[in-house]
ZAMARGU-4260 file (C-alpha; in steps of 0.2 Angstrom, whole numbers, plus 5000, padded with zeros to 4 digits):
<rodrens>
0) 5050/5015/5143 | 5056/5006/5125 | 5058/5015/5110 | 5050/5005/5095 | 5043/5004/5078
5) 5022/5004/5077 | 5015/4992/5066 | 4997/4997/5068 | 4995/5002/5050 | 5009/5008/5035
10) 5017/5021/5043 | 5029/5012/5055 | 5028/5028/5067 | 5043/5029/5079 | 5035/5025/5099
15) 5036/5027/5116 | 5030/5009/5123 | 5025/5014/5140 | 5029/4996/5153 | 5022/4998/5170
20) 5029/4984/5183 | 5034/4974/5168 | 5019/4976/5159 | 5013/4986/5143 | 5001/4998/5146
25) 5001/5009/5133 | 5012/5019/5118 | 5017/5038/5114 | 5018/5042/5096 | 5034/5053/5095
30) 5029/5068/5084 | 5046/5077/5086 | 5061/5075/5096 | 5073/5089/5101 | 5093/5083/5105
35) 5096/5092/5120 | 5116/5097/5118 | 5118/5100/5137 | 5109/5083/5145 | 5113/5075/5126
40) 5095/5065/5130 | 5080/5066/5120 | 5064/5075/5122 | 5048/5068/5114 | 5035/5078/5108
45) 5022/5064/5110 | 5003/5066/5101 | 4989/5055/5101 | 4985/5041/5090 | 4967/5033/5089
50) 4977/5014/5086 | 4985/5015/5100 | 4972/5016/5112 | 4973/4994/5111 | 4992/4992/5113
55) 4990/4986/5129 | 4975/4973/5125 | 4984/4964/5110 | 5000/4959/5118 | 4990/4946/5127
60) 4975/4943/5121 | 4964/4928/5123 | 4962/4927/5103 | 4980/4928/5099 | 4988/4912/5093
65) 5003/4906/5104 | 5008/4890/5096 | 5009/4883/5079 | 4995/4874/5074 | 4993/4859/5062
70) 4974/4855/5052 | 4968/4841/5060 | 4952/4841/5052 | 4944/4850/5034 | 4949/4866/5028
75) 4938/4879/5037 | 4932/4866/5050 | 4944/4875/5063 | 4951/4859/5070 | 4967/4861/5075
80) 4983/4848/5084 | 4995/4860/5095 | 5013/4854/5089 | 5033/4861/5090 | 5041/4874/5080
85) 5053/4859/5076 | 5038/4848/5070 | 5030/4860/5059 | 5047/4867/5050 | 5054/4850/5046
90) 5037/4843/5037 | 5035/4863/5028 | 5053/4861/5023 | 5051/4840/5016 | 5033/4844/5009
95) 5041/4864/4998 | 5059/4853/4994 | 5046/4839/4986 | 5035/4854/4975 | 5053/4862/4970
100) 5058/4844/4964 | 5041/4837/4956 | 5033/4855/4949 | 5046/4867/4951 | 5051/4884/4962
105) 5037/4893/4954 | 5024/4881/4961 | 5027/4890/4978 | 5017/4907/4979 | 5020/4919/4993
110) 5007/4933/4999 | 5016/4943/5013 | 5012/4962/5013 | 5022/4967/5028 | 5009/4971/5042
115) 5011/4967/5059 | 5030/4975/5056 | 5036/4959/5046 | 5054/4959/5040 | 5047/4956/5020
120) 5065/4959/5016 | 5070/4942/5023 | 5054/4932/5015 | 5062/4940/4998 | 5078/4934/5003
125) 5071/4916/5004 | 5059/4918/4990 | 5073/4921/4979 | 5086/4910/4985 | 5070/4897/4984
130) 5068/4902/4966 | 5051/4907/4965 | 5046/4922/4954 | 5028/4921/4961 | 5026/4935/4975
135) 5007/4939/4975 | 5007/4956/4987 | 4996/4972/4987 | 5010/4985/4979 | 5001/4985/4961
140) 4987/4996/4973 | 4999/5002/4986 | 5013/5012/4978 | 5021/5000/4969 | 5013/5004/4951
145) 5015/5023/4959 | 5036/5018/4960 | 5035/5010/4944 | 5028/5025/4935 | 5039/5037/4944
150) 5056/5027/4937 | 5051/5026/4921 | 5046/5045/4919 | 5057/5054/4932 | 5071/5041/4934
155) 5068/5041/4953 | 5056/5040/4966 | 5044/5055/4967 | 5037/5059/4984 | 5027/5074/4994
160) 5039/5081/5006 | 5031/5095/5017 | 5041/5094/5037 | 5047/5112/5032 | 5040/5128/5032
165) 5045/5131/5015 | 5028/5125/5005 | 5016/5135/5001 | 5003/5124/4991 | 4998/5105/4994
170) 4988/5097/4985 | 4980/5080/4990 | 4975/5067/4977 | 4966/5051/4984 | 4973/5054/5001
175) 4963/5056/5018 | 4979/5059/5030 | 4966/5064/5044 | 4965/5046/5045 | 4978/5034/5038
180) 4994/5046/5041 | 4992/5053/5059 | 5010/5061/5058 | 5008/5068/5040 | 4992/5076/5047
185) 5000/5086/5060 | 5012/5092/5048 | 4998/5098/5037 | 4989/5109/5051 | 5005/5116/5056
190) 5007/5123/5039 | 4990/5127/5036 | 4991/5139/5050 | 5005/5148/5040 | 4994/5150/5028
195) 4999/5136/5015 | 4986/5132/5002 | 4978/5117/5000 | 4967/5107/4986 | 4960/5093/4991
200) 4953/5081/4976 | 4943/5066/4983 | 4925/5061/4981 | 4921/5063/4998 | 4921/5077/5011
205) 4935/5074/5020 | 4944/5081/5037 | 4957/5088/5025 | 4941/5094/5010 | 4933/5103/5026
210) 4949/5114/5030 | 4953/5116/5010 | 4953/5132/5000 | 4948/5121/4983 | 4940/5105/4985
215) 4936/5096/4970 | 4923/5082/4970 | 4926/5067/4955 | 4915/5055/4949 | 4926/5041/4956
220) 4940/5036/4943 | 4939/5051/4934 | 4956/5057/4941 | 4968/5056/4926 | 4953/5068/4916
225) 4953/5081/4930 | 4974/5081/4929 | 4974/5082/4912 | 4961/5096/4910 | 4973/5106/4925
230) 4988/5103/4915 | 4977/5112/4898 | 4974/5127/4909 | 4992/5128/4917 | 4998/5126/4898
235) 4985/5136/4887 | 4989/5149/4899 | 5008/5150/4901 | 5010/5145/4919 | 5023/5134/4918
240) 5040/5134/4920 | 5046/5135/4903 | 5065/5137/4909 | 5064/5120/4916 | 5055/5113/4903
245) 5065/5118/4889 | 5082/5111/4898 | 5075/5095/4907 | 5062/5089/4901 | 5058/5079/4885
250) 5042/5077/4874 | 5036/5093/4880 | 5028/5097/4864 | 5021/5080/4861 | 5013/5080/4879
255) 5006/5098/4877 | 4997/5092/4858 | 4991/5080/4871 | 4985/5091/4884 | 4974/5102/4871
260) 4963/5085/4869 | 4958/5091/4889 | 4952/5107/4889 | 4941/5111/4905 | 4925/5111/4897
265) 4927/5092/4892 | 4934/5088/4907 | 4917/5093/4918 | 4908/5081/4908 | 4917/5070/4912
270) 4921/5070/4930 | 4906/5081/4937 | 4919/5097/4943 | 4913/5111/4936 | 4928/5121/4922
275) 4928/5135/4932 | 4936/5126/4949 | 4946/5115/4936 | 4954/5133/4932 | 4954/5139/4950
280) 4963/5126/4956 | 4977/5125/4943 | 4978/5144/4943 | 4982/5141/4963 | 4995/5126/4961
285) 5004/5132/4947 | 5007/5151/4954 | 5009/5147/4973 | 5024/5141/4974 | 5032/5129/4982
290) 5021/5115/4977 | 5019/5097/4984 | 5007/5083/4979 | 5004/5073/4990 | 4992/5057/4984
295) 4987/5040/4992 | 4979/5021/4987 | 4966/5031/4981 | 4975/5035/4963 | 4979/5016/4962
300) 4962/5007/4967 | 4953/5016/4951 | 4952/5013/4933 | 4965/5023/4923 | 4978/5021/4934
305) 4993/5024/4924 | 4989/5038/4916 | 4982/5047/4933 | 4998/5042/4939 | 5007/5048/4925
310) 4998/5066/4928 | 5001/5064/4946 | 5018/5068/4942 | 5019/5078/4929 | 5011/5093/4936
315) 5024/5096/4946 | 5038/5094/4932 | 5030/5106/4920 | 5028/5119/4936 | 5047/5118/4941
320) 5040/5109/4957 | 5052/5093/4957 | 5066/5089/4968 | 5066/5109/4973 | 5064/5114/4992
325) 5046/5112/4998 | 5043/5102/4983 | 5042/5088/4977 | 5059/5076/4981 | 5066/5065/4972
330) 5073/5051/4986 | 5085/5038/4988 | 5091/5026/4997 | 5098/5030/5014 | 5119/5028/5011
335) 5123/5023/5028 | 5116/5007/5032 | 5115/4990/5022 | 5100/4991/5011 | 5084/4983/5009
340) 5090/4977/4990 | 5106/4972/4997 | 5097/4958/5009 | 5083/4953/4995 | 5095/4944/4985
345) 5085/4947/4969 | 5101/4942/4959 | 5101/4924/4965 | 5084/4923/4955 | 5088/4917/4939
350) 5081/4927/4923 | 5073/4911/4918 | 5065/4911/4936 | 5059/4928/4932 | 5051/4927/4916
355) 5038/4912/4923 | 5032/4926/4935 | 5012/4924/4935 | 5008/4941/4924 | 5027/4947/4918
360) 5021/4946/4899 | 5004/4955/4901 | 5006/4968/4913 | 5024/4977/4905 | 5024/4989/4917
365) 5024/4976/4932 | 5037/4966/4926 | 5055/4959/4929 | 5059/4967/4913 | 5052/4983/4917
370) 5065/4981/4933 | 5080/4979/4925 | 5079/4992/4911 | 5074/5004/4927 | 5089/4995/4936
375) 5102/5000/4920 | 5096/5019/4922 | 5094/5021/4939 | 5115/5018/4937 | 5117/5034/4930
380) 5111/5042/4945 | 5115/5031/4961 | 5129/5021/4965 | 5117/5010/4977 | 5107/4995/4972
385) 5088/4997/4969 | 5077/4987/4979 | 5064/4977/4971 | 5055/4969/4985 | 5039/4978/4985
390) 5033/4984/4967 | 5041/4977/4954 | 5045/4958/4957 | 5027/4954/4962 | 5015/4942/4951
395) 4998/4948/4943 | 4989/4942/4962 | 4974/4937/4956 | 4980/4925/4947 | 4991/4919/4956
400) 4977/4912/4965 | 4967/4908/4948 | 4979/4898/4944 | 4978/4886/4960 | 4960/4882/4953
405) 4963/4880/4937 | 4981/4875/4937 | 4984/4890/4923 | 4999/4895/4917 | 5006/4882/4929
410) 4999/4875/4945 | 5002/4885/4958 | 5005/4870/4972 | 5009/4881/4989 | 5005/4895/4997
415) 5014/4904/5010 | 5006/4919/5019 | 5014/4931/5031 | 5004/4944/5040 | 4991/4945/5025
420) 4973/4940/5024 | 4969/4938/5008 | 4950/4934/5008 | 4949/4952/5014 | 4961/4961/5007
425) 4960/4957/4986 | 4947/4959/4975 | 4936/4943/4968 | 4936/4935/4987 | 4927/4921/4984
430) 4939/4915/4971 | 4952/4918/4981 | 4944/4906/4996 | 4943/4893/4981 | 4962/4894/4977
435) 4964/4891/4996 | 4954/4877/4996 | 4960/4869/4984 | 4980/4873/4986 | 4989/4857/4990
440) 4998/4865/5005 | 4996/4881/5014 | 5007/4890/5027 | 4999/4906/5036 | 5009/4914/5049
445) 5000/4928/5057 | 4994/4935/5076 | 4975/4932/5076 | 4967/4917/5068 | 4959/4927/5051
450) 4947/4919/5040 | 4962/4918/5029 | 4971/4908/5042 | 4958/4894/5047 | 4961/4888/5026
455) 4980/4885/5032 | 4987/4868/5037 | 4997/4875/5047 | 4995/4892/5056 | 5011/4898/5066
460) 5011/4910/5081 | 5018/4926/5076 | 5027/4940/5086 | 5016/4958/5087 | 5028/4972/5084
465) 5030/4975/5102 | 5039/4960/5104 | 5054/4959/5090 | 5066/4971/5084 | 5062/4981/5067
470) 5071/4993/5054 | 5060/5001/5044 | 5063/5010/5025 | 5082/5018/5019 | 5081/5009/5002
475) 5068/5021/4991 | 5065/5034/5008 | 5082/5041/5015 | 5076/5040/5033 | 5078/5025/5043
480) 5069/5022/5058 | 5072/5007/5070 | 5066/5001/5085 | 5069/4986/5099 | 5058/4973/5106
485) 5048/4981/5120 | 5046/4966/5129 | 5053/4946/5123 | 5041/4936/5115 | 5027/4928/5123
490) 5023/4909/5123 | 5029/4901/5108 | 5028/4917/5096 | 5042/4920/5083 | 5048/4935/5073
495) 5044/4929/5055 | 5063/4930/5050 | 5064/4913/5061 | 5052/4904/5048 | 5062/4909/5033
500) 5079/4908/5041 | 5073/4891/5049 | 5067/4885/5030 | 5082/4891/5023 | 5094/4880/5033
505) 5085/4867/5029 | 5083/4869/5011 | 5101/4873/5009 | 5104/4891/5010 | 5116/4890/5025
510) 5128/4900/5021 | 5115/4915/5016 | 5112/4916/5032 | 5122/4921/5046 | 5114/4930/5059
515) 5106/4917/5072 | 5091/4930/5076 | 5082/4946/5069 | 5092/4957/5081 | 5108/4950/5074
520) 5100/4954/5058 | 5099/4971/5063 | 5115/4974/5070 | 5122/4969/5053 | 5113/4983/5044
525) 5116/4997/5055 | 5137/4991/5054 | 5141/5004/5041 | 5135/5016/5056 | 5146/5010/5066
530) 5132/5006/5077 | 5122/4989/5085 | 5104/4990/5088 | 5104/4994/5103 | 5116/5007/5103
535) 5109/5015/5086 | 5091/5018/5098 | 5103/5024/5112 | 5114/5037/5103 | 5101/5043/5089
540) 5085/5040/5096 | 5086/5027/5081 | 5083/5037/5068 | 5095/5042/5056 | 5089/5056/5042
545) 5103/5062/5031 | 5101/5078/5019 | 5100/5072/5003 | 5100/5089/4995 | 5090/5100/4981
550) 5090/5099/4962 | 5102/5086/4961 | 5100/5084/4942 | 5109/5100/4940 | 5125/5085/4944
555) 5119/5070/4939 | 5103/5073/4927 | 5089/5060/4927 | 5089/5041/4931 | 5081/5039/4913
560) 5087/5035/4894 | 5086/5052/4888 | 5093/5058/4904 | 5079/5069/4906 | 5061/5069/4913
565) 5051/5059/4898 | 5035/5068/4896 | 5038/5056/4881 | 5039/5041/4888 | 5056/5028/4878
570) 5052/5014/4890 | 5032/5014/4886 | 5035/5018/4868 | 5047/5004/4866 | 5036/4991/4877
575) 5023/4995/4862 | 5012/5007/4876 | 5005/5024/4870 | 5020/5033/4877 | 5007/5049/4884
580) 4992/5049/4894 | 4975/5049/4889 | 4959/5046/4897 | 4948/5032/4893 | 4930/5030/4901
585) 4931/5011/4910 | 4922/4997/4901 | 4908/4995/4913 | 4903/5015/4921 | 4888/5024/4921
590) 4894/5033/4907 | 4900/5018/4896 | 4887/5005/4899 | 4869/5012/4901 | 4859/4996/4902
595) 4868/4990/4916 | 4865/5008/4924 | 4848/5004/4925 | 4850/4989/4938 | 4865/4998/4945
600) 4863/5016/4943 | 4878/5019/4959 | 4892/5019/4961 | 4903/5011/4977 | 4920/5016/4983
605) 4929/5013/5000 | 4937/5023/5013 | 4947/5017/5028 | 4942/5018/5047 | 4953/5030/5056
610) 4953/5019/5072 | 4954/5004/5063 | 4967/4998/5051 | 4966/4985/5034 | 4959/4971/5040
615) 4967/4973/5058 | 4959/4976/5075 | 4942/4969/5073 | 4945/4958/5091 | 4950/4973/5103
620) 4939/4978/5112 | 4946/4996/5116 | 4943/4999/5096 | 4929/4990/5091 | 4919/5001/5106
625) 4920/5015/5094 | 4921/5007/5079 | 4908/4993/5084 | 4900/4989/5066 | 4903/4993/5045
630) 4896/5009/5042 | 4891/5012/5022 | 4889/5033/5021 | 4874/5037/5009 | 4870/5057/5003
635) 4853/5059/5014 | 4844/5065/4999 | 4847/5048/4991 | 4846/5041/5006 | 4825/5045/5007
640) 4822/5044/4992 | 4828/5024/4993 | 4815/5026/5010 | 4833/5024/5020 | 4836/5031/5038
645) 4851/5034/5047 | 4855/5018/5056 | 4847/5007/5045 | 4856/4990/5039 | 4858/4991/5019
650) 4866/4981/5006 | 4877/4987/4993 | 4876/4975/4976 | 4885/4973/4962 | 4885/4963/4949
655) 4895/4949/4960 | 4888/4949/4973 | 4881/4961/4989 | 4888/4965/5006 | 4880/4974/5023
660) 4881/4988/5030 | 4876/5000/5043 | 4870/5014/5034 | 4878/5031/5039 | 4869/5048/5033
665) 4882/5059/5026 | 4880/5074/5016 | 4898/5071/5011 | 4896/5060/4997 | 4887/5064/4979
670) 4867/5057/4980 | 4877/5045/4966 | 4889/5037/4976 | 4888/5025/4992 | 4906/5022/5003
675) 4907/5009/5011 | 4923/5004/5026 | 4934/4991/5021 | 4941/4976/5027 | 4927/4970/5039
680) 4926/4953/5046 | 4919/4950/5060 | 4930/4939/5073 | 4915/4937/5085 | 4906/4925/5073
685) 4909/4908/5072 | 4923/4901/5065 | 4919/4887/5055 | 4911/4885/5038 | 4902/4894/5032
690) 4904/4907/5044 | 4923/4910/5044 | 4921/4924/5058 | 4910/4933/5046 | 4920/4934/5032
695) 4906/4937/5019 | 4895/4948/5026 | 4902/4965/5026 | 4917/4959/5016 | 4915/4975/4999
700) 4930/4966/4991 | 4920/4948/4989 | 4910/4959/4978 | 4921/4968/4969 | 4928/4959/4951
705) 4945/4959/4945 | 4940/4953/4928 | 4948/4962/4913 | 4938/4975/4913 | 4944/4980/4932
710) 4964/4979/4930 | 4974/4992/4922 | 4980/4987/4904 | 5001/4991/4909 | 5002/4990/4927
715) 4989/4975/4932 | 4982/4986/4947 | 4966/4980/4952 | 4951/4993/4953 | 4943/4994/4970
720) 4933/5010/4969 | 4924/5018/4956 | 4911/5000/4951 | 4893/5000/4949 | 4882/4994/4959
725) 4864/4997/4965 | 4859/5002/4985 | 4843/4995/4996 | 4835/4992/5014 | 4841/4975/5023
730) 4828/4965/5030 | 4837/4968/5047
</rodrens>
């Protein structure tokens, strides 16, 4: 048995790889381990994990790619010439040294977002000692605008925190746990058999709505209303913590004149809750206390995502709920090992470099500037370096891709993906295929061959996480968890640290780095611990959690100018941002535009697969047998009244564009709204043009926009739930 790191989804839960006669046959999610002080060994607490049950058919899968892979033939025409590692890095390396020369660094675009356990910190590493500002990732909709709202307001990073038995209420905004966070799950059950409270706010009847005292149902993207109408009651009504406020809080008064704008009333126009269970629900987070808040994608795939996350976090400031035990912490970086930030090398980018980023002077909020005034705060604080690799630092993605069609701000020349699939995973698809087609050179390293993929010229085999070494968080979560290879790599597969440090020695970053593989890598960041790798798994099970303690602002106030929490915020005002929140109905709603309502009178949002993750898994057998097609859930009412039966193939249509799907009879949903499953391709179809195994068919994101009006104003975040669209009967 071999003690990893999962890279099935997010989470990066700690393993148990089961090897039977040298073989992987299967995987224990460890839920808790208990130090035994007599046999000073571990016992696992194992629990099940729907992922896992295809651990042993992706280590050696007939799909999986084993060799790198140069185009022999058009883009999309999956003609391919089997050549060496050596081959392919010396022709990547002359043909990114002759962009740099003739265009410049910021010619070369980079979409990484980590799956597959990808060591992002080293592609940063190169990126930046490349000099390229132009990282096009998925953190504006996947906790990076979340991080940068929390830093700005809080002066740290805000986050639920509920492994204790000390919380009493939990309240879960755009997060389904039951199926994207088995671990967190668990943990929920366990204190909802103590009798901890919980409010579930999401438009559809979830695992976690089911088992809720309060669930409240939104039209979709209505959240920062429904927050702002709690925040009237908790106010209007004197149940906030006015000790707390008064001393560490500031534009209290400014954000209460605010708040009266909301009063619940107003609010159930708006988002279709009815005022009472507006009041209810604040009543029973602002008096049951300890609180946490808890909230997902879900906030930042929706219009209005800054001041929902803004609301996000000020509920539990104004109700004494913030970095207090069973509330919400405040984290940081983990102090004993060498950080994320301290192997990004984000100072070797030049602040030239950085203003060129693709978005830095539309979306303020999402923007190297935005960074370093955070950076210069933070410091009052935290002694340890703040990582940039995976929110701020990132272009306006998008157009990052706009830009290699229409060669505006800049031409964008190269693109390099690791571990992302792009055509599946943005918004605007189709235009995102176009930048790929049309890109000078494309790189794409990866385990399957994606649709994304077969538009590369060269495609390189990489390692699963069962076969490379990984350390995951430390830098804005304090726990660090690592894990070792469970078996070596097979074929010609390759950590992706070997392609950047590869690129790097020859592009001239020798001396940046030292460590001739990921494991050395490795070793070098657990140093401070005074452990290797190896070791680190053997004597800590590898995991190392120190307490980082309560209420630390009673020391040290707040990462932020005033010092305090800004309910007011400086850093917005100054950007020239309303400095409070406000809600704003979206451009194009049922509400705001009723002529379009009349040829689209729903409205579409997406929920993830438990058994599947992103865009992963489509080719294993052992998950696709219960997840075997894309399932569209419709309210049965609507669903007759559209003459639609369970089982039926529908499409989904918007104004773009129109997907299929398998429709899915569930009560769960308002008759108004249709939820479809995201990220489907379909690896069984063909491969070339215009197939691209599928990639249109089911695909909800080629027909979702990303136009201006579906991107937040401050932070650029893409909206991915909450459009219009209309429902009907497929031919077949």
């Amino acid at each position: 048995m071999r003690r990893a790191i999962c890279a099935m989804c997010t989470n990066k839960c700690v393993v148990n790889v089961i090897i039977e006669d040298g073989k992987i046959t299967g995987q224990e999610y460890v839920h808790r381990e208990i130090k035994k002080a007599s046999a000073q060994k571990w016992t696992s607490i194992v629990a099940s994990c729907p992922r896992t049950r295809g651990v042993a058919e992706l280590i050696d899968h007939p799909d999986r790619i084993n060799y790198p892979l140069k185009r022999v033939g058009e883009r999309g025409e999956n003609k391919w010439q089997r050549v060496t590692w050596k081959e392919a890095l010396d022709d990547i390396a002359s043909r990114l040294a002759r962009i740099r020369d003739d265009y410049g660094a910021e010619a070369v675009a980079f979409n990484c977002i980590g799956e597959n356990g990808c060591s992002d910190e080293y592609r940063a590493r190169f990126q930046n000692l490349f000099g390229s500002p132009n990282f096009a990732g998925q953190a504006q909709i996947c906790y990076g605008a979340a991080a940068a709202l929390s830093f700005v307001h809080v002066g740290g990073a805000v986050h639920f925190h509920f492994p204790n038995r000390l919380t009493r209420c939990i309240m879960l905004l755009g997060r389904n746990p039951a199926s994207s966070t088995r671990y967190e799950w668990l943990q929920i059950l366990d204190l909802l058999k103590q009798g901890t409270k919980l409010i579930v706010v999401d438009p559809r009847r979830t695992d976690a709505a089911i088992r809720a005292d309060i669930w409240l149902q939104p039209r979709p993207g209505t959240d920062a209303a429904l927050l702002l109408g709690m925040a009237n009651v908790i106010i209007a009504e004197d149940l906030y913590d006015k000790k707390f406020v008064d001393k560490w809080c500031y534009g209290f008064d400014k954000l209460a004149a605010r708040i009266r704008e909301y009063p619940p009333e107003k609010v159930s126009e708006i988002t279709w809750v009815p005022a009472d269970k507006i009041r209810e629900a604040a009543r029973l987070y602002a008096t049951t206390k300890p609180a946490t808040v808890a909230h997902g994608m879900g906030l930042e795939m929706i219009p209005n995502v800054t001041p929902t996350l803004q609301m996000r976090y000020f509920l539990p400031v104004i109700t004494g709920n913030i970095d207090a035990p069973g509330g919400d912490m405040i984290l940081g970086p983990n102090p004993n090992i060498v950080l994320q930030a301290e192997i990004e090398a984000h100072d070797a980018l030049s602040r030239e470099q950085k203003a060129k980023m693709i978005g830095e002077k539309e979306f303020k909020l999402w923007s190297w500037d935005l960074f370093h005034r955070i950076e210069e705060n933070i410091k009052k604080v935290q002694t340890r370096p703040l990582a940039a690799w995976w929110w701020i630092g990132g272009a306006y993605t998008p157009d990052v891709y706009r830009a290699m069609v229409t060669e505006k701000p800049y031409p964008i020349k190269v693109l390099i993906t690791e571990g992302a699939n792009p055509m599946l995973t943005l918004p605007n698809a189709r235009m995102v295929y176009e930048g790929m087609k049309k890109v000078d050179f494309h790189i794409a390293m990866d385990i399957f061959m994606t649709p994304s993929c077969l538009m590369a010229d060269y495609v390189l085999p990489a390692a699963c996480y069962l076969e490379k070494p990984l350390i995951y968080a430390g830098d804005f979560f304090h726990i660090v968890t690592a894990g070792e290879a469970a078996i070596q790599p097979m074929y010609e597969r390759k950590p992706e640290y070997y392609l950047w440090r590869e690129l790097g020695l020859r592009l001239g970053q020798e001396k940046y780095w030292p460590w001739e593989t990921l494991e050395d890598a490795c070793d070098y960041r657990l140093s401070p611990l005074g452990f290797t790798l190896k070791s680190f798994i053997q004597e800590r099970g590898g995991i190392d959690a120190p307490q980082i303690g309560h209420q630390k602002y009673e020391q040290v106030g707040f990462g932020t100018p005033t010092g305090k929490i800004e309910l007011y915020s400086t850093i917005m005002e100054d950007m020239g941002y309303d400095p409070l929140p406000k809600y704003e109905e979206p451009p194009q709603t049922l509400v705001s535009s009723p002529r379009m309502a009349k040829d689209f009178p729903m409205i579409v949002i997406s929920h993830r697969n438990r058994d599947l993750y992103q865009s992963q898994g489509r080719q294993i057998k052992a998950v696709r047998r219960k997840s075997p097609d894309p399932i569209a859930q419709l309210n049965p009412r609507k669903a007759t009244e559209l003459g639609i039966k369970d089982g039926d193939w529908i499409w989904v249509e918007t104004p773009i564009g129109r997907a299929r799907f398998k429709c899915q009879h569930f009560s769960g949903v308002d008759p108004r709204v249709v939820s479809t499953e995201f990220g489907w391709w379909l690896p069984e179809k063909p491969a070339e043009e215009p197939s691209l195994h599928g990639a249109w068919e089911s695909n909800i994101n080629a027909i979702l926009d990303e136009g201006p009006d579906f991107r937040d104003p401050m932070t650029g975040a893409w909206v991915l739930r909450g459009v219009m669209c209309q429902v009907y009967k497929a031919d077949n």
